[in-house]
N, C-alpha and C positions, 0 to 999 in steps of 0.2 A: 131658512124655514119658508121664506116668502117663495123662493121659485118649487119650494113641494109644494108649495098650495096655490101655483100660479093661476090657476084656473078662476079657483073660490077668489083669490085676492081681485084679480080685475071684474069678477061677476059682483064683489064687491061695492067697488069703486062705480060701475056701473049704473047698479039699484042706486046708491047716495047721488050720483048727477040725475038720475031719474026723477029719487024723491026730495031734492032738494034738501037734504040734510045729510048727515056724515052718518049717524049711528050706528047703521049696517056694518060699514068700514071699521070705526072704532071697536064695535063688539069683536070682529075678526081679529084685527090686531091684537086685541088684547087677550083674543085664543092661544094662534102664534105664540103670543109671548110667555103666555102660563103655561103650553104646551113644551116651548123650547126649555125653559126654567128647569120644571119636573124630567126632562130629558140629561140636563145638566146635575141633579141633584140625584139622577138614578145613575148615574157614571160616574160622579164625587164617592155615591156610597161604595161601590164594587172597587173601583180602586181603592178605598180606605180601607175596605176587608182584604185586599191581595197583600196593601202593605202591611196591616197588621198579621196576615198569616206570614209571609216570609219573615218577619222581628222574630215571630215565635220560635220560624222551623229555625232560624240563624240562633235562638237561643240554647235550641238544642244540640246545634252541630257544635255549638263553644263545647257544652257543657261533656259531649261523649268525646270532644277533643281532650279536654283535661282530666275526663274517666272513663276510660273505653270501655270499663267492666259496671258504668252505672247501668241502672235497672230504670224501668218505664214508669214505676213508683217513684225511686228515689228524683227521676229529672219533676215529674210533678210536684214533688214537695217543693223542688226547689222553684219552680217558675209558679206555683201556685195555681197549676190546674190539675185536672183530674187525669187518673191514668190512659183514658178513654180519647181527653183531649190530646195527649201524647201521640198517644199511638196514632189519631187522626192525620196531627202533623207530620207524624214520620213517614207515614204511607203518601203523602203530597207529594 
């Protein structure tokens, strides 16, 4: 994150030798660090929605394994979504 904001960080570092105190710098860093955080927690979530879609559609490739003739209803009952959700999955 520091070298995307290479610029701000040493214009930074800069102003603080200027005004003789850090502030400037601290408030930076601790941009960076909120900004990279939220960049971490919005990649945590997408990956935790890809892996909970694939659990599903893998629930449903068992379930027409052991019943090729089940219906987009009957896998709902069983995985406890809606048929809409089914269908979702199955078009993934």
């Amino acid at each position: 994150m520091i070298k995307k904001n290479q610029e701000e960080y040493y214009t930074a570092i800069q102003n603080c030798n200027n005004a003789g105190n850090s502030t400037e710098f601290i408030e930076f860093m601790l941009k960076v660090i909120d900004e990279s955080i939220n960049d971490m927690m919005l990649e945590q979530k997408e990956t935790t929605q890809e892996t909970a879609q694939e659990t599903t559609q893998e629930k449903i490739l068992n379930l027409i394994r052991k019943n090729p003739s089940i219906t987009q209803v009957e896998m709902a009952k069983a995985l406890d979504l809606t048929r809409d959700g089914i269908s979702y999955n199955i078009k993934k």
